[in-house]
C-alpha positions in Angstrom: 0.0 0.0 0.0 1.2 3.4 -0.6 1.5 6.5 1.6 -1.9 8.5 1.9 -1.8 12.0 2.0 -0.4 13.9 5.4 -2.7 15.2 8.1 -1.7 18.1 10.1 -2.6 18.2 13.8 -1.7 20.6 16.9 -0.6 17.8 18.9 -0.3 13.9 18.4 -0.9 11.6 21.7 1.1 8.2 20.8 -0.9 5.8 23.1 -4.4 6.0 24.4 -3.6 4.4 27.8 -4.7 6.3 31.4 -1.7 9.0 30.9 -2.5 9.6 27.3 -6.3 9.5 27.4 -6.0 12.3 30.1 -3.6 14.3 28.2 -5.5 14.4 24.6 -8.7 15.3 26.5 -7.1 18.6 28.8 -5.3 19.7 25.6 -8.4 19.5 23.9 -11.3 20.5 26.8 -8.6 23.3 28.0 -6.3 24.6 25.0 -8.5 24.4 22.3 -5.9 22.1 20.2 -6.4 20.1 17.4 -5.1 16.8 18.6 -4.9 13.4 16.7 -4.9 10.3 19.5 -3.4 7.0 18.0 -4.0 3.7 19.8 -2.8 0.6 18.4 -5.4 -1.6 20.4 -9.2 -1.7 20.3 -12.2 -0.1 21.5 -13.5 0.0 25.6 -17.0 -0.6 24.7 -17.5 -4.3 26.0 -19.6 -5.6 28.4 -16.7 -7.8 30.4 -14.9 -4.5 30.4 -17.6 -2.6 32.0 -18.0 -4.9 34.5 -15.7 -4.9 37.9 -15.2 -9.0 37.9 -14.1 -8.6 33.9 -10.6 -8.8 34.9 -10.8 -12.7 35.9 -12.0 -13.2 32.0 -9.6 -11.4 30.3 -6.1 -11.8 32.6 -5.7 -15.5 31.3 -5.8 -14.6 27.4 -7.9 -11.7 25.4 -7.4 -9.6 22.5 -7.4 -6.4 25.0 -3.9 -7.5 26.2 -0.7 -7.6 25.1 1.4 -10.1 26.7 5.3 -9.8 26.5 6.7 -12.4 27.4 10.0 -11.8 29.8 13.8 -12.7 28.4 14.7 -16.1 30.4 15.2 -14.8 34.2 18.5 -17.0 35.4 18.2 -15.8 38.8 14.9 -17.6 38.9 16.1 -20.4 37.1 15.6 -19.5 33.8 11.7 -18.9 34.0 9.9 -17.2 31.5 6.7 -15.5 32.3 4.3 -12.6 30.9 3.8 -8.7 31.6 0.5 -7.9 30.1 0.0 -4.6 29.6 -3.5 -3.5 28.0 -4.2 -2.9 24.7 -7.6 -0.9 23.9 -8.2 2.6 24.5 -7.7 3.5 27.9 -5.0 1.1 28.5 -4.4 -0.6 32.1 -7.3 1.8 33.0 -9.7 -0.4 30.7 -8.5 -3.9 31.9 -7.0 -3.5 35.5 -8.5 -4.7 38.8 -9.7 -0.7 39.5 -7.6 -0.7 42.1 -7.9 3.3 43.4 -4.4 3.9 44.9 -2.0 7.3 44.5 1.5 6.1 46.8 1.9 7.8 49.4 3.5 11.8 49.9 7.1 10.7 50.5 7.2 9.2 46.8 5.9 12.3 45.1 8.7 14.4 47.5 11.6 11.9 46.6 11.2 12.7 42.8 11.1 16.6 43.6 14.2 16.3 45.6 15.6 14.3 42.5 14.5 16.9 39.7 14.8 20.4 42.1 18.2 19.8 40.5 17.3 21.4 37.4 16.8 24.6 39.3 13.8 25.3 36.5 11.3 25.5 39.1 9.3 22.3 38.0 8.0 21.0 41.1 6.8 17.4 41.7 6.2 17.5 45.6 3.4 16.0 47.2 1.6 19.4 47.5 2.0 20.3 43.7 0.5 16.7 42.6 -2.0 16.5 45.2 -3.7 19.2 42.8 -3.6 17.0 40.4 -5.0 14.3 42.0 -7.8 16.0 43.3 -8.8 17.7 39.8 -9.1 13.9 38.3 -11.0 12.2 41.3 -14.7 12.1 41.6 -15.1 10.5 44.9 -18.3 9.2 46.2 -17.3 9.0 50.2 -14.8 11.3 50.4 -14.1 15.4 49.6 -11.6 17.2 52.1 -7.9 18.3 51.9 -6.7 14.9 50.5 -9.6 14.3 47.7 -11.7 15.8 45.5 -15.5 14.9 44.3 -16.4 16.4 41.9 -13.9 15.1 39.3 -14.4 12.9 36.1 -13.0 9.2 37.0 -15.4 8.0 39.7 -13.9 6.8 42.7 -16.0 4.5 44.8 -16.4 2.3 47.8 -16.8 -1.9 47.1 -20.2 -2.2 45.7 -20.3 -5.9 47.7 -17.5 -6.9 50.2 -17.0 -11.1 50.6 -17.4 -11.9 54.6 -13.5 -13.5 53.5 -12.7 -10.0 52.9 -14.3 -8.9 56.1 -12.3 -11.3 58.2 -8.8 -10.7 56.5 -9.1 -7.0 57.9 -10.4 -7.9 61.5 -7.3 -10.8 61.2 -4.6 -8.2 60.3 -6.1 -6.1 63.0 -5.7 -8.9 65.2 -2.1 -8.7 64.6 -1.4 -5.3 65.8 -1.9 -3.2 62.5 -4.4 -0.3 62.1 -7.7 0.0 60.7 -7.0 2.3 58.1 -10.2 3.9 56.4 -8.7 5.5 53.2 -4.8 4.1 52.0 -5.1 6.9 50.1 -5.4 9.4 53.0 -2.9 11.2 56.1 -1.2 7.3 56.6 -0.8 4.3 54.2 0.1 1.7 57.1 -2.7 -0.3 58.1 -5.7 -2.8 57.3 -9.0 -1.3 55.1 -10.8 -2.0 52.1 -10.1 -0.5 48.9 -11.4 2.6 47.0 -12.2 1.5 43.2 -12.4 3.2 39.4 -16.0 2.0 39.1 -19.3 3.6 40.1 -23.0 1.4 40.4 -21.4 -1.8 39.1 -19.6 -0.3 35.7 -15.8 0.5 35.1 -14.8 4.1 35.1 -11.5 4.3 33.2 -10.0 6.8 31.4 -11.3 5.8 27.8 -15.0 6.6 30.1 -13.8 9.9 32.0 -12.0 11.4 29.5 -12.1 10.4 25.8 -15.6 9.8 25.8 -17.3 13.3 26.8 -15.4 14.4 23.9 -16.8 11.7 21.5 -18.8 14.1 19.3 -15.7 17.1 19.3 -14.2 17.6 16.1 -10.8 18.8 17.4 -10.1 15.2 19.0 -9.5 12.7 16.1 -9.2 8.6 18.1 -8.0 6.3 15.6 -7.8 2.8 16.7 -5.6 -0.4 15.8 -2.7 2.5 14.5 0.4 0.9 15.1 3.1 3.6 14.8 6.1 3.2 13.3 8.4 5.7 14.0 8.0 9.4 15.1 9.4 12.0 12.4 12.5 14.1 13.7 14.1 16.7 11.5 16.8 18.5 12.5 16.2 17.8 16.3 12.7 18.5 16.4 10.2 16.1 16.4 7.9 16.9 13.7 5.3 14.2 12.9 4.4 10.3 13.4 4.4 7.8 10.7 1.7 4.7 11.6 -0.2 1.9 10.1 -3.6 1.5 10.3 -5.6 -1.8 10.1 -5.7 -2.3 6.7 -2.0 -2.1 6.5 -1.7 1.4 5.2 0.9 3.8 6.4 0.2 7.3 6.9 2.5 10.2 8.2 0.4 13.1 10.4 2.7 16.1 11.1 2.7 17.9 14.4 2.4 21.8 14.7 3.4 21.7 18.4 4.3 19.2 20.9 4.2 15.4 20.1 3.2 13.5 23.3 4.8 10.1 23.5 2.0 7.6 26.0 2.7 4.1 24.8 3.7 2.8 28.5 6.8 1.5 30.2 7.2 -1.4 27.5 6.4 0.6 24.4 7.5 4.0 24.6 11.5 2.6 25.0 10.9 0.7 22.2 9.5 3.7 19.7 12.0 6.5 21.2 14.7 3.7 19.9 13.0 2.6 16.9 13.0 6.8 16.1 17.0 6.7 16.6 16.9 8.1 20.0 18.2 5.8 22.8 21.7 3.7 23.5 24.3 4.8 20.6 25.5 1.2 21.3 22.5 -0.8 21.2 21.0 1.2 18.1 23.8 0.1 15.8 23.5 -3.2 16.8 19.8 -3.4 15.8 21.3 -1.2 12.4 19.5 2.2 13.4 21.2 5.5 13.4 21.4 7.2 16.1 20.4 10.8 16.5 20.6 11.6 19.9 22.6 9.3 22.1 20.4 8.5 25.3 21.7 5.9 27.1 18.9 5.4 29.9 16.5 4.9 27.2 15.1 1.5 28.0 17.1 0.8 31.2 16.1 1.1 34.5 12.8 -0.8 34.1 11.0 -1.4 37.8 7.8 -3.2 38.7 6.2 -4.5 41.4 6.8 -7.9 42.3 3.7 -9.9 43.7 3.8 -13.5 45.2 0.6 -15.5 46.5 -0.2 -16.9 49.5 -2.7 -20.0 48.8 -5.4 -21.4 51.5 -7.8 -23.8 51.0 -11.0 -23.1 53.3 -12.9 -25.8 55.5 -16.5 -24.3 54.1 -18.2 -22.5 51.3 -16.3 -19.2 52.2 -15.1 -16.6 49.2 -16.0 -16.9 45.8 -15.2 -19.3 43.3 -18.7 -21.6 43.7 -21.0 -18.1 43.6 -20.4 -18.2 39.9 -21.6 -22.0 39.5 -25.2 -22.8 38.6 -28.2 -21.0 39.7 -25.8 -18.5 42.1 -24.3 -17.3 38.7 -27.7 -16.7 37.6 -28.9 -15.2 40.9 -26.0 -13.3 40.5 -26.9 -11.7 37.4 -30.1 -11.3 37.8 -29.4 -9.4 40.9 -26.3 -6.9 39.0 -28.8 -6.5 35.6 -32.1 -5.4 38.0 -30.5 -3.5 40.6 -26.5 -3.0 39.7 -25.6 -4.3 43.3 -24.5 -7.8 44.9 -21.3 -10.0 43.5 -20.8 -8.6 40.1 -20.3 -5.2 41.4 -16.9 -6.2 43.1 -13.6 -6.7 41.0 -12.9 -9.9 43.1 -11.1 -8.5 45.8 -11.9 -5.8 48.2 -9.8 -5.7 51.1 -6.0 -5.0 51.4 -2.9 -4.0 53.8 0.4 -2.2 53.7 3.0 -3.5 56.4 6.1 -3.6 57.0 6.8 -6.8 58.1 10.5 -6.4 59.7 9.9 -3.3 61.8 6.1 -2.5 61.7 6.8 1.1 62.7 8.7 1.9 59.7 7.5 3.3 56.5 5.3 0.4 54.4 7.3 -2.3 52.6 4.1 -4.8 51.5 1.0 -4.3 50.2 -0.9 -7.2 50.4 -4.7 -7.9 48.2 -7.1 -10.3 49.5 -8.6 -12.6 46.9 -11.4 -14.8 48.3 -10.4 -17.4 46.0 -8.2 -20.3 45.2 -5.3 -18.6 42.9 -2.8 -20.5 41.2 -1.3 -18.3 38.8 1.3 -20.0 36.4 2.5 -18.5 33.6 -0.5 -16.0 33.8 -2.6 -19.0 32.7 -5.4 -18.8 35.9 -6.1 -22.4 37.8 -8.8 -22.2 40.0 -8.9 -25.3 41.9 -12.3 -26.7 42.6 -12.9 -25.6 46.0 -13.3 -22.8 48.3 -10.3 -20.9 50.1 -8.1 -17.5 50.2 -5.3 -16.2 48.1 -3.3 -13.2 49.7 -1.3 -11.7 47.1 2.0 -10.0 48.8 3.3 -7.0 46.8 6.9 -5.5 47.5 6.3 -1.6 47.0 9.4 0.1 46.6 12.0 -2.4 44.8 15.9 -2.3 44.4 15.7 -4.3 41.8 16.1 -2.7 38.0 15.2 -4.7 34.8 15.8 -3.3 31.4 13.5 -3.7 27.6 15.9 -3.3 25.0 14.7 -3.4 20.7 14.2 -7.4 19.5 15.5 -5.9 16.1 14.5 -2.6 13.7 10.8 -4.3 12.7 8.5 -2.0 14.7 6.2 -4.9 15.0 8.9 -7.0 16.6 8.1 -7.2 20.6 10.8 -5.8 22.6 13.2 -7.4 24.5 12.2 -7.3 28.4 13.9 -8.5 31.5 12.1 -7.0 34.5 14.5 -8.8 37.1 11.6 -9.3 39.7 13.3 -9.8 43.0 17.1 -9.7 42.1 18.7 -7.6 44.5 19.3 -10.0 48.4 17.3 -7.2 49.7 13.8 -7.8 47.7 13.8 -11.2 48.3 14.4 -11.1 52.1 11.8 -8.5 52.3 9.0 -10.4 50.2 10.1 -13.7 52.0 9.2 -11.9 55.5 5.9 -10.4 53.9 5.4 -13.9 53.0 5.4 -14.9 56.4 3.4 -12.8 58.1 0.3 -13.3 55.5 0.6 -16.8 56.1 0.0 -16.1 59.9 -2.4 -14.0 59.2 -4.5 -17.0 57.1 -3.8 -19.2 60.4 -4.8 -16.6 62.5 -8.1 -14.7 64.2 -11.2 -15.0 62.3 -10.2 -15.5 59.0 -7.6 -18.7 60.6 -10.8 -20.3 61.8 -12.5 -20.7 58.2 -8.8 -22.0 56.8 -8.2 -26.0 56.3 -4.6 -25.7 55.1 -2.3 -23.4 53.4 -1.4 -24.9 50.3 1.5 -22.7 49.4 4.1 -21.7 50.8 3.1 -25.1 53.0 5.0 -25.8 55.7 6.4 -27.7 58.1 9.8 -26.6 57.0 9.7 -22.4 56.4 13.2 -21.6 56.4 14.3 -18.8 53.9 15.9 -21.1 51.6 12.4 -22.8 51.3 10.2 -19.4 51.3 13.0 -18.1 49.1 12.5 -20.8 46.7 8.6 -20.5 46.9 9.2 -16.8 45.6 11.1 -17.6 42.5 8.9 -20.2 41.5 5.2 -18.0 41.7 6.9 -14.3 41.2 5.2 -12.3 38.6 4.5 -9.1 37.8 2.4 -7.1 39.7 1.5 -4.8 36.0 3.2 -1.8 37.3 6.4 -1.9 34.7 7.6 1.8 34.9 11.1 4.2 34.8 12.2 3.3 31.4 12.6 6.7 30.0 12.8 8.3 33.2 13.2 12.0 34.6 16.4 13.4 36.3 18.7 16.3 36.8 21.2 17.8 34.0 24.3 16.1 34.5 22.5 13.0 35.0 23.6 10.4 31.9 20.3 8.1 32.2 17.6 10.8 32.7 16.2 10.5 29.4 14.0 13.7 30.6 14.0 16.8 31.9 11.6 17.5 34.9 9.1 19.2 32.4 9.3 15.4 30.6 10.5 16.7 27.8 12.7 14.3 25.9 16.7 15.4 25.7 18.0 16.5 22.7 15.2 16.8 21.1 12.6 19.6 20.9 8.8 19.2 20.6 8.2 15.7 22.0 7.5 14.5 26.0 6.9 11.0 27.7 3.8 11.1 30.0 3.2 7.9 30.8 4.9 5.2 34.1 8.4 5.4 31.8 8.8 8.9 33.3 8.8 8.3 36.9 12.1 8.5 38.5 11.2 6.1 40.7 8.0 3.9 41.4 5.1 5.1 43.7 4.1 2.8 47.0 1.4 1.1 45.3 -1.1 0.8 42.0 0.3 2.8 39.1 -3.0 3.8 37.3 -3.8 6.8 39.4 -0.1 8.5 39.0 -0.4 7.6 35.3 -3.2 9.5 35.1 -1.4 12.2 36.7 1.2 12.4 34.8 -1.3 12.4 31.8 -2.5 15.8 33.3 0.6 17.4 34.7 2.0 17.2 30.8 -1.1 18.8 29.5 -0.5 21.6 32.3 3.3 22.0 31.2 2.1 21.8 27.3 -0.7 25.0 27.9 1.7 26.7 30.1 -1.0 26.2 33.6 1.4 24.5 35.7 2.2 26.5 39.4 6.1 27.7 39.0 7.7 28.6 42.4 11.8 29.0 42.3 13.5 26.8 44.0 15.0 27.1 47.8 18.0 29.2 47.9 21.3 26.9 48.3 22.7 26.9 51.9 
């Protein structure tokens, strides 16, 4: 097929994930741009995306994800295992577990303390994305200092919560930890249930609270199943985006202003190389020239590594049987007449954040409770056929650093990804001890008398070598990949960005997805993507708050 004529746009959004979805919609809604979204995946409308418990259908294998598979992992003995990442508009917004979850104020302060270097007044303190935050959230409990109401994703309490659920936060209680009411308010530490992305039973995600007001607005162009290519940089300005649509035809749509780059952790290393701008080194290798040598492109890649804890229960406690024979259709019925009872929850409602070493000390686990039997292999779902508790334990700030590196120059090539999930001593002693305590807390208070067995990590013999080994075997990815084209200071080699994410050595294009952060936030990632979605719109339209930095004693 030949090249169709070029379109002309104020602004290009590469990626319609949760970042990029926000940022299309504020430059449109708020700067009165022209701006051309392309999304290589497919539409939100579906009812299994809608719908809270959609995830459990779609995790195991679906067109709306992507699943990169991980480079052979020799420090867990060569295993191979999937990061799927989401691929229809709205990205991990459309497809996650709705998880409503920001990190907690010290993260937010870490990466101003890390990009005050710049001395260009860009802030990223908890204070200056707390405004942020609070402009997105649409809250249906809460509206004080910490959270806002009245914006467009709707953030909500469980529609349903499991008695399982119920007893996980009256065990952990039992074990000395808080009742914390809002994770996302003054304190993370504690027990509580979790705030969700949905409102009366349906998904809100940022295809829903952003693109889709704007549906009918001619200055937002969506199109779908455009796989870009490369983006268009002439004489060190990034000028344009050449992508594919579904029939196979390429087209090239030039860029008056700035190109926003939103493909997430995974994909935006991957086109910033494929466009000549990454490792000198590395581009050679895969036979592309270099234009601008940025060696942190692609490196640095964190995630959150998440192990289970498996029971099996002594009674019809949790889920798995509710969706068997005339429950499942009591079920339904119940959701389709009055949008309330089991369907309304995503499967998991309660969670934790501990530290498990010294419980005073900041958070290093967050734990979900999933009211069902959860045997995760290779991302293929096993749900045994009985009834019993899975405690995912999450490690939440990682020393470990993977990297995703180009398979070769074919744009349709996956990348090359080695996460390195619990590689440094110090990740696997902490998620080994995090391991521990959720196992007491299945044996333990009221949720210990509903529990027949734990099945895994099963005892007698607990040592670390055992736990240890328990880790490496059921490690995955928590879906939180992030830091791959992160920002940092001047002087810094691997700070692909400045702290206004704008992309060195190169005018006219940012990042604004996960592969900015510096580092990754205490917990879900969807919330800060979104963010970051609409703290680049605010840099683009010149709205963000400046304040110089301190004077230098």
């Amino acid at each position: 097929m030949g090249v169709m004529m070029a379109e002309e746009y104020d602004h290009i959004v590469i990626g319609g994930g949760s970042s990029g979805c926000v940022a299309a919609a504020r430059l449109v809604a708020d700067g009165d741009r022209r701006v051309l979204m392309l999304e290589a995946g497919y539409s939100h409308h579906h009812p299994l995306l809608n719908m809270p418990p959609g995830i459990f259908k779609l995790i195991a294998g679906s067109k709306y994800m992507t699943y990169h598979h991980t480079t052979p992992q020799q420090h867990l003995g060569g295993r191979v295992h999937d990061i799927p990442q989401g691929n229809v508009l709205g990205g991990g917004s459309s497809v996650n577990a709705q998880v409503y979850m920001r990190g907690r104020p010290s993260d937010y302060d870490e990466w101003d303390e890390i990009l005050r270097g710049e001395n260009d007044g860009a802030q990223w303190d908890w204070s200056t994305v707390l405004h942020h935050f609070k402009r997105i959230e649409g809250n249906n409990r809460l509206q004080n200092d910490l959270h806002g109401a009245e914006g467009p994703l709707l953030v909500s309490d469980p529609g349903h919560i499991d008695d399982v659920s119920r007893w996980f936060v009256q065990s952990v209680q039992a074990m000395g930890e808080p009742y914390n009411h809002d994770f996302n308010g003054s304190a993370q530490r504690g027990v509580g249930f979790y705030q969700f992305t949905n409102r009366s039973g349906k998904r809100s995600s940022a295809a829903y609270a952003y693109v889709e007001p704007l549906k009918n607005d001619p200055r937002l162009t969506v199109k779908l199943h455009a796989t870009v290519r490369r983006i268009e940089i002439t004489d060190g300005r990034a000028t344009g985006v050449t992508y594919k649509d579904a029939s196979g035809r390429e087209h090239t749509a030039f860029s008056r202003s700035d190109i926003v780059l939103s493909a997430g952790a995974l994909i935006t290393p991957k086109l910033l190389m494929l466009s000549g701008l990454g490792p000198a080194e590395h581009l050679t290798s895969r036979g592309i020239e270099t234009l601008v040598d940025l060696p942190g492109v692609g490196q640095n890649l964190i995630d959150h590594p998440e192990v289970p804890v498996i029971s099996v229960a002594n009674g019809p406690y949790g889920y798995y049987k509710q969706g068997v024979g005339w429950r499942m259709l009591k079920n339904g019925l119940q959701f389709k007449m009055f949008g309330s009872g089991p369907i309304t929850s995503a499967g998991l409602e309660a969670g934790a954040f501990i530290n498990p070493v010294d419980r005073d000390a900041p958070p290093s686990i967050q734990a979900f409770c999933v009211p069902i039997v959860y045997l995760d292999r290779d991302l293929q779902a096993v749900f045994d056929d009985t009834y019993g508790v899975s405690i995912t334990t999450v490690l939440v700030k990682p020393k470990s650093r993977g990297s995703v590196e180009l398979r070769s120059d074919d744009p349709y090539d996956m990348p090359l990804v080695s996460p390195n999930l619990l590689l440094d001593p110090d990740d696997m002693q902490m998620m080994v001890e995090g391991q521990r305590f959720f196992r007491e807390v299945l044996l333990s208070g009221q949720l210990g008398k509903r529990i027949e067995k734990v099945i895994a990590p099963a005892g007698p013999d607990l040592s670390d070598e055992v736990m240890a080994d328990h880790c490496r075997r059921f490690v995955k990815t928590n879906y939180h990949p992030a830091s791959t084209a992160r920002m940092g200071p001047d002087g810094d080699r691997e700070a692909v960005l400045d702290a206004r994410m704008r992309v060195r050595g190169v005018s006219n294009l940012r990042v604004c997805d996960m592969s900015a952060v510096p580092n990754i936030n205490a917990g879900n990632t969807n919330a800060p993507a979104m963010m970051l979605g609409d703290r680049c719109a605010d840099f683009i339209l010149g709205l963000d708050r400046v304040t110089p930095p301190p004077e230098a004693t």
